[in-house]
C-alpha positions in Angstrom: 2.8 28.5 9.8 2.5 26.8 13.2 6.1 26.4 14.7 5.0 23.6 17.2 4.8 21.5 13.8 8.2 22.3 12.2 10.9 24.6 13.7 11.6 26.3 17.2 13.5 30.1 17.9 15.2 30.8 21.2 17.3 33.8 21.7 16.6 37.4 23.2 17.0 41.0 22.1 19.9 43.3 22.9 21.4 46.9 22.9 17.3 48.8 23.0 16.4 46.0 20.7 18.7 46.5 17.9 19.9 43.3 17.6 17.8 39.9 17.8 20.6 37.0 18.8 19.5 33.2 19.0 19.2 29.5 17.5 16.4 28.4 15.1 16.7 24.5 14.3 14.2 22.5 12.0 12.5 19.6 14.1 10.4 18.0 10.9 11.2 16.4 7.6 8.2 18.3 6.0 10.2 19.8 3.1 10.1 23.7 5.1 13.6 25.5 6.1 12.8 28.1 9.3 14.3 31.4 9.5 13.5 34.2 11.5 12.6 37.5 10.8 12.5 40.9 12.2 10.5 43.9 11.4 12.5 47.2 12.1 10.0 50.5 13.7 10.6 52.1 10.1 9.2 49.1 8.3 12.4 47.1 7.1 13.0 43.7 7.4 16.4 41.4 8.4 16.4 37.9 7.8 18.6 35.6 9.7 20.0 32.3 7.6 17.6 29.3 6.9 17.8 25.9 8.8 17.4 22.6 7.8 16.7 19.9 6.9 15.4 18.3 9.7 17.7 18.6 13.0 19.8 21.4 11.5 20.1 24.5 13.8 21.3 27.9 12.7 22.7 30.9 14.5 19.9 33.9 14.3 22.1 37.2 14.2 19.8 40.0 13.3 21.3 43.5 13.4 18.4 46.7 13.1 20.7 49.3 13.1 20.9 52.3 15.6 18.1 54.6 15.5 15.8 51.5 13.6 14.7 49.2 16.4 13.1 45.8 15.8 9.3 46.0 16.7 8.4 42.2 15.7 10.0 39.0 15.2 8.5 36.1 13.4 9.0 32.5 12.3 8.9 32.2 8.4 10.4 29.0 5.9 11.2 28.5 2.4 10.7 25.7 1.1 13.8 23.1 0.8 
């Protein structure tokens, strides 16, 4: 999925990177919801809540956990 064509993320990561905080809105009517999700050091993943449809912006609130740090975040959708 290319985000320039259907959602944007903003936020930053806190606390040694245990916790991902931010905004991810859907910008096109292309029948794709955005979410974000993070991939922990120990190989588990937290998803935030979806967004959308189109102009809808949700809160991205990821919590990894002490001792389980995120490693990656991506962009992914469902379909809506």
């Amino acid at each position: 999925m290319d985000p320039r064509f259907c959602c944007v993320a903003s936020g930053q990561w806190c606390y040694n990177k245990d916790l991902a905080i931010g905004t991810v809105t859907d910008t096109r009517a292309d029948g794709r919801c955005p979410y974000v999700r993070g991939y922990t050091l120990y190989g588990r993943t937290v998803d935030s809540d979806w967004a959308g449809p189109k102009g809808d912006s949700s809160p991205v609130y990821l919590d990894a956990g002490t001792g389980d740090p995120f490693v990656r975040l991506t962009m992914k959708y469902v379909n809506c």
